[in-house]
Steps between C-alpha positions, in 0.01 A plus 500: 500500500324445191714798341844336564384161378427611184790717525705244535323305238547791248840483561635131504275577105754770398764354586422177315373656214823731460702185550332370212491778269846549605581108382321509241674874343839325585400240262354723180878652509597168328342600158488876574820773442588513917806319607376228751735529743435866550119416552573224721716758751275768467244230637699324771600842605153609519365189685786544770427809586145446556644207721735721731156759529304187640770353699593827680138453671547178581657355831824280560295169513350598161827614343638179598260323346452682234934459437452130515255452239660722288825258510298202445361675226793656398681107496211337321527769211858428454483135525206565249662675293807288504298218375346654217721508160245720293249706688152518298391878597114430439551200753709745776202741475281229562703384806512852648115583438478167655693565794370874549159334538643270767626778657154695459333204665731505803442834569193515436435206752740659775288847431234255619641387788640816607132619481319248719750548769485865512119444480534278796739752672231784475178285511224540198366830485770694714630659208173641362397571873757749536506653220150564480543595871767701399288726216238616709 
């Protein structure tokens, strides 16, 4: 049990941390020789297929709400963006890191939650029990 915590831990880490190295390479191409948009695909096409990996494992409730918060998202961006006349690119990096810490948090909490319960589904110790059973 204590395994796939941190596990899980380890990974909603990664996948922050590339989000933000990601963000934050995006937004050296400004001053650098790369042509922005070029980065910015390479990016969104690397971040979707990580999606499609995760969602294949996930069930229809999930995907369902997983494809409505992406169009709320997906709205908010473009009204966002819509809005905005000049976009400051140290204040979108901000904004993302900012969000991909949000995002961290949530997952981190529903790594939590999903914890507990499966702790409460196999009582304390059951895990270690049989495994230790299990090596003998």
């Amino acid at each position: 049990m204590s395994n796939l915590i941190a596990s899980m831990a380890r990974f909603s880490t990664a996948m922050t941390l590339f989000g933000v190295e990601q963000m934050e390479r995006t937004m050296n191409i400004v001053g650098g020789g790369k042509d922005m948009s070029t980065s910015v695909q390479e990016l969104e096409k690397t971040l979707n297929s990580l999606t499609d990996v995760l969602v294949g494992n996930m069930d229809a409730k999930k995907k369902e709400t997983l494809h409505s918060v992406s169009k709320m998202a997906e709205e908010t961006i473009n009204r966002t963006m819509d809005g905005m006349e000049v976009a400051d690119p140290r204040e979108m990096l901000k904004a993302s890191t900012d969000l991909l810490q949000k995002t961290s948090d949530a997952t981190a909490s529903w790594v939590s939650r999903a914890a507990s319960a499966v702790e409460k589904a196999t009582g304390p110790g059951k895990t270690e029990e049989t495994t230790a059973g299990s090596s003998r």
